[in-house]
N, C-alpha and C positions, 0 to 999 in steps of 0.2 A: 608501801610499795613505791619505788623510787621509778620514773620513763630515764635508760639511756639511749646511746648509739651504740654499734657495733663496735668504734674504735673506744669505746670507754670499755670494754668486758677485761684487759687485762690490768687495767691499773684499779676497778673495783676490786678484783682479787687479790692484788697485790697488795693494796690498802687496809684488805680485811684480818689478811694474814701475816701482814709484817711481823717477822722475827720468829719466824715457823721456819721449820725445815725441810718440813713437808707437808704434801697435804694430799689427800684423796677427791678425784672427781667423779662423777658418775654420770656418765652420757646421755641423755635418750636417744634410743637405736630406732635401728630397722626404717619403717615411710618415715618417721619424725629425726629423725637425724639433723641437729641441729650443726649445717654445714659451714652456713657462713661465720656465727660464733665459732667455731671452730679451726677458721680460716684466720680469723680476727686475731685468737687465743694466742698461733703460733706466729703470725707475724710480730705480736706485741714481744714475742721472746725471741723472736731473730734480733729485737733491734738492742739487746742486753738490758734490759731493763730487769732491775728486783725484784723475782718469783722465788718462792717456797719451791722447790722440785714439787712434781705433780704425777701423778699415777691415775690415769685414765682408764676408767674401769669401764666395760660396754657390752652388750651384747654386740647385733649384728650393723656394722657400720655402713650405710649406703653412701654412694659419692665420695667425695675427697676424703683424705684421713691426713691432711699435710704435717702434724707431728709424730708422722712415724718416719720422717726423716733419720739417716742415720746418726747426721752430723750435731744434730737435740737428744741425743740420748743421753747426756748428762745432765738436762733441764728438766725431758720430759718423759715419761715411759707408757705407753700402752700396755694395758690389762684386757686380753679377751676371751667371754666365757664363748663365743661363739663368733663367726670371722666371714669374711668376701674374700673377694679375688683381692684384695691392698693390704687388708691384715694378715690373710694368709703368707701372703709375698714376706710380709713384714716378720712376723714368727719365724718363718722358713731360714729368714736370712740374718735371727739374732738380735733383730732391731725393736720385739715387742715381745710381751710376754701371751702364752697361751693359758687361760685359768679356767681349768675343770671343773664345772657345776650341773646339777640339770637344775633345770626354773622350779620346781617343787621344791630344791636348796637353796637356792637363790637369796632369800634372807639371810639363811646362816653363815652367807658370806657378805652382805653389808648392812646387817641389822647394828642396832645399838650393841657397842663393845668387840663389836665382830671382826674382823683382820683390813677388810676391805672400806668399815664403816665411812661415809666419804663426807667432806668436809664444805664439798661445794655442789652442786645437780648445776647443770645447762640442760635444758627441756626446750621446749616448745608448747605455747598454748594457740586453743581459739576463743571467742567468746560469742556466747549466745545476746545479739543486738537487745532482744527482747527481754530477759533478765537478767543479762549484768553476769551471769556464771561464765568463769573461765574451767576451760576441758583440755584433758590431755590429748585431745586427738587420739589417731586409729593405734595406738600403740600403749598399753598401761604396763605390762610384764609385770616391773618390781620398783614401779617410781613410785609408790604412796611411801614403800619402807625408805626409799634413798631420800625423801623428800621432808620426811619426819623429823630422820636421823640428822642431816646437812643443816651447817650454820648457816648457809648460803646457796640461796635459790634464784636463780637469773633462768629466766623464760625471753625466746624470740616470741613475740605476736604474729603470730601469722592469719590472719581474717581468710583466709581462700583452704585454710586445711578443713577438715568435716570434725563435728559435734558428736562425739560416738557414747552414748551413754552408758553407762558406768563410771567413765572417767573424769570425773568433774573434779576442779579444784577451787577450792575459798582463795579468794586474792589475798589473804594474808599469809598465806604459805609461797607467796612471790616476793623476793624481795628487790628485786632489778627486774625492770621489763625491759624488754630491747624492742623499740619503735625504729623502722630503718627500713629504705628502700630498698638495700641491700638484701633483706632475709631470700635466702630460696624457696621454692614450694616444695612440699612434700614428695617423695622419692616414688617413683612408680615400679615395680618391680615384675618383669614381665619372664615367663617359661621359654625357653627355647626349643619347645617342643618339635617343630618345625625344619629347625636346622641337625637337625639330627639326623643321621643317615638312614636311608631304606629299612634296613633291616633292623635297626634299633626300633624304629617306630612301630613296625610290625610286631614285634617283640613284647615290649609297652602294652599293645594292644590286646597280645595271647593272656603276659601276664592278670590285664584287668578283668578280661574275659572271665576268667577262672575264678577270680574275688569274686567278681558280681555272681557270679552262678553257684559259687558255695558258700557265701558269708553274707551277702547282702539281702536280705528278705525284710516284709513293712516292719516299722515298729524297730530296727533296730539306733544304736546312738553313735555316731560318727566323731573319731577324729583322725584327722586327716595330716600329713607331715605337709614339706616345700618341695616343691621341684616338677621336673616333668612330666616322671613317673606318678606323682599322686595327683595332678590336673587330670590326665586322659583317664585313671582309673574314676574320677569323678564324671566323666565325661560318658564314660560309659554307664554308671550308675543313674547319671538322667538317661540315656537311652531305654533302658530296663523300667525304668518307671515302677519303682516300688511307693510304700504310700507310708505317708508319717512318719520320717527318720528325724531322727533329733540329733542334734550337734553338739557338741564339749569338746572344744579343742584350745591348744595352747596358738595355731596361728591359723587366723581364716583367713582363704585367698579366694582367687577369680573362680576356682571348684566349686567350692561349698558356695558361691552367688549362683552360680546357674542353678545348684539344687532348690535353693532357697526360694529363688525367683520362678519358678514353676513350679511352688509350692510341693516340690516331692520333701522338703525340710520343713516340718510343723513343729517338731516339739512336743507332740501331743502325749507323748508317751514318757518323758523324763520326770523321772522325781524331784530332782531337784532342778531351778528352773523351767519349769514346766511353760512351754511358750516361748520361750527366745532363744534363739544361741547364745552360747557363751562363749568367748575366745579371750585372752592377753593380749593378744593382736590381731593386730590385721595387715597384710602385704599381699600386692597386688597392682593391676590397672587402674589408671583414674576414675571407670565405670566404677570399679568397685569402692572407692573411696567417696564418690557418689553416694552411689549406694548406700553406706553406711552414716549418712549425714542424717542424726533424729531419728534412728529409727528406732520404736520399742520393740520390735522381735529380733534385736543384733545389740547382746550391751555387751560390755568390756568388763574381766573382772579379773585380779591380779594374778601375776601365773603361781603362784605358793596355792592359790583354789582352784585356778582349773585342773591343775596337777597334783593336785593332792589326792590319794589314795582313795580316804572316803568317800570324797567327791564321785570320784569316777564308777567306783562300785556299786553306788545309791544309782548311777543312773543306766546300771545295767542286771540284768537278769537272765536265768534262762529263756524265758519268754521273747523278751526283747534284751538283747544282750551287745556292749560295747563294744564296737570292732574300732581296735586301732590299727589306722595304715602306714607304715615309715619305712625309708630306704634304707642303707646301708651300703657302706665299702666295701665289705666281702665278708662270707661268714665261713667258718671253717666243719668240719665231718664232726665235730662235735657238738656243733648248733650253739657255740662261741658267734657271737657278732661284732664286729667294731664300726663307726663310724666314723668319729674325726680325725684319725691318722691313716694315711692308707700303708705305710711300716712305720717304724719309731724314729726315723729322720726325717721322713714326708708328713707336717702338719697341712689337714685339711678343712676342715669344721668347727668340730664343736658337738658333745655331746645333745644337746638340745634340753626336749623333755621327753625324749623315747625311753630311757632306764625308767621314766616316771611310769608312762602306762603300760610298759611291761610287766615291769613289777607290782602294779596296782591290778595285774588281768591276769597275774598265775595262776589264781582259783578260777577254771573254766564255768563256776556257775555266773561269773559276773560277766563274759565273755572273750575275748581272744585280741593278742595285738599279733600285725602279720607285720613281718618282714619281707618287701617287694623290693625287687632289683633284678636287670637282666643278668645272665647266667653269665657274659664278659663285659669287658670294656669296651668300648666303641675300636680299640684297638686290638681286642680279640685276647685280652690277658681275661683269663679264667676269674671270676669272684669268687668260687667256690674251691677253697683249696684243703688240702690235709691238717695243716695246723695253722693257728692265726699268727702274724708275724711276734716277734716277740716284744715287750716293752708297751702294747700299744694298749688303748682305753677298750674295754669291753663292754658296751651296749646292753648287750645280752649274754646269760652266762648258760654252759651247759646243764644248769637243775632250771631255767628260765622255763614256762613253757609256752612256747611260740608257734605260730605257721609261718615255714619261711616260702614265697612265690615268685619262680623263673617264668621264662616264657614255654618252659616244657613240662612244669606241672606243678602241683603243691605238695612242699614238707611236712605235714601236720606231724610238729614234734611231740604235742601233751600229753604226757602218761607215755613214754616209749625210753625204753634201755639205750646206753651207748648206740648198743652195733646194729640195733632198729632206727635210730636217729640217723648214722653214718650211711645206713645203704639207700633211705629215702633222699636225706642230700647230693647222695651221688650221681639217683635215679634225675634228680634237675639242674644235674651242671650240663655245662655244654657237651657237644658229642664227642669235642677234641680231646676232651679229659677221663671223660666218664670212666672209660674201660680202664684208665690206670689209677683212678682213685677205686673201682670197685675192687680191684685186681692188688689194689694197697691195704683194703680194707682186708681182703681173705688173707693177706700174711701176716696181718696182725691179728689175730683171731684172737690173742688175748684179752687185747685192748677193745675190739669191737665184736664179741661174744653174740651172736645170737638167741633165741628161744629157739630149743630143738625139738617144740611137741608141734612148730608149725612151719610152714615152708611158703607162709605169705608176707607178701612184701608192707611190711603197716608203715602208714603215714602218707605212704606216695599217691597220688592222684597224679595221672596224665594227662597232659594237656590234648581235649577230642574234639577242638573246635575248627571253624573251618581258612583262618586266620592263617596262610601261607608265612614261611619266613624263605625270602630270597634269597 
């Protein structure tokens, strides 16, 4: 393991690769986003110097992304399985590419011989003062496989990121360390719960209501998605004070510490991993990154095992059974989901690892993943429409069996026909719509058939809480 600077990262690469014509990199995303390498990479190529073209392969990128300039896309190209506000811009506008994975596949796109197999990692480590271990920090996903694979492994040192155990790496798998005043600190990633209008938040609150009062009871195993919607639903889940839930998620944020931290999160009850969370990540507040420095009831374990199928079914049962909670772009009368496109022109996201635990929780004896989202947009466009737009990625598919939950009630789609799934969905769109998607549904009566030995509405639960929407 060789100590550089920051301004030494582009002409190592270039030195390593001369006479290549390409090469693959692999980023580490999300709080470890190694920014200022990154900074360093693309000034070293503004100034024409001798690089291999480069394909930049990443999950989710925090802070700067300065080679998704337009005017380097002959140099250099972004790859992303998952996106912010700068790669979406970037996607949107031609200048990066969008690449379909969920983290359960994730290898089978940069393993050994694989499309993606990448030829360089920039990371980030810390090291533990007292034995000499370097760690990947709050973030593992799928850098052991990127890490194995790569002839070339350059890590920032960063001493102020936290020690999150699972992710520890042998200093022989570093081959450049970047020592430099320069590095940034790790990325804090905060909800904007807050700034959201009245009635969103009100909203937010019905839908969690409803989770907590039909799915969350002691004993069961959590995981939880990003965003504002699944913080306040976790917010409410400490209010309710259930006992002993256990955690298996693909990202742990500022939620799952409050639960943890008032010990309503033990783990007592998981088969596997019995005792600690597991997460790929972690994104969040600096508390939480706190938080996660040493601790043995919070380890990290690569997202191909938290996301793995078996994984998640070992750690659910009828007794105590795995709720997954994630949001979504809009789903259609079919109980079709999509996420990362909001139609086939507008890139959004990223699939994530939601197809992972949907598909891992179709057999309700291992338990249920729910689909949470308000019933519009902040701007009043309906999520719940007739058909999903066309071309775009689907989340979840109509044999999927899912709970989808508005702020007017729950879908419980499992075990229910077309025109049983289409009249529950329609029962929790908003009211602007309701009457013309029900009123769509009876002209198509072929398409969405009912049982005619009964005249009860199955799957719908109403929302009977006492949560006003203004």
């Amino acid at each position: 393991m060789q100590t550089i600077r920051l301004n030494e990262i582009g002409s190592v690469i270039a030195e390593k690769f001369k006479g290549k014509k390409y090469i693959t990199c692999y980023v580490a995303s999300n709080a470890v986003t190694p920014t200022a390498s990154l900074i360093a990479l693309t000034n070293y190529i503004k100034t024409g110097a001798q690089l291999p073209f480069m394909r930049m392969v990443s999950l989710l990128l925090l802070g700067e992304v300065p080679y998704v300039e337009a005017s380097l896309q002959d140099k250099i190209m972004a790859y992303s399985i998952f996106s912010g506000a700068a790669m979406r811009k970037a996607v949107n506008e031609g200048h990066a590419y969008y690449l379909p994975c969920t983290l359960a596949n994730l290898e089978s796109m940069i393993g050994k011989d694989r499309p993606f197999q990448p030829d360089v990692v920039i990371t980030r480590v810390t090291k533990d003062p007292r034995s000499g271990i370097y760690n990947l920090g709050p973030s593992l996903e799928a850098m052991y496989t990127a890490i194995d694979n790569a002839q070339l492994v350059i890590a920032e040192m960063d001493d102020g990121m936290p020690f999150v155990l699972g992710g520890n790496l042998d200093k022989s798998s570093i081959d450049y360390l970047i020592v430099d005043d320069g590095i940034r600190g790790i990325h804090p990633y905060v909800t904007g719960l807050e700034d959201l209008p009245r009635r969103a938040r009100q909203g937010i609150r019905r839908a969690g209501e409803l989770i907590v009062k039909h799915f969350i009871r002691d004993g069961v195993t959590l995981q939880i998605g990003i965003g504002e919607i699944t913080d306040a639903i976790a917010s409410l889940i400490k209010d309710a004070r259930p006992r002993d839930l256990g955690c298996q998620t693909e990202l742990y944020g500022d939620g799952l510490m409050s639960l943890q931290k008032e010990g309503i999160i033990t783990n007592r009850h998981k088969e596997m991993n019995r005792w600690y969370s597991t997460t790929s990540l972690l994104l969040g507040s600096n508390v939480l990154y706190e938080f996660a420095n040493m601790r043995p009831d919070l380890q990290l374990r690569p997202c191909t095992y938290t996301n793995a199928a078996h994984i998640i079914r070992a750690n659910g049962s009828e007794r105590f059974p795995f709720i997954s909670i994630n949001t979504a772009v809009g789903v259609d009368l079919g109980g079709n989901v999509w996420a990362d496109y909001i139609d086939q022109t507008r890139y959004y996201g990223g699939v994530g690892g939601q197809p992972d635990f949907v598909r891992a929780l179709n057999d309700p004896r291992y338990g249920v993943a729910i689909i949470v989202m308000l019933s519009t947009t902040t701007s009043g466009i309906t999520k719940i429409v007739k058909a999903h737009p066309a071309g775009v990625t689907l989340t979840a598919c109509s044999f999927d069996n899912i709970a989808v939950v508005t702020e007017h009630g729950v879908a419980d789609l499992r075990g229910l026909g077309a025109g049983c799934k289409a009249r529950a969905l329609a029962h929790i769109a908003d009211e602007s719509v309701r009457d013309d998607l029900l009123r769509y549904i009876d002209e198509k009566k072929q398409l969405f058939i009912a049982p005619r030995h009964s005249r009860k509405l199955n799957g719908f639960i109403p929302y009977d809480g006492s949560t006003r929407l203004d």
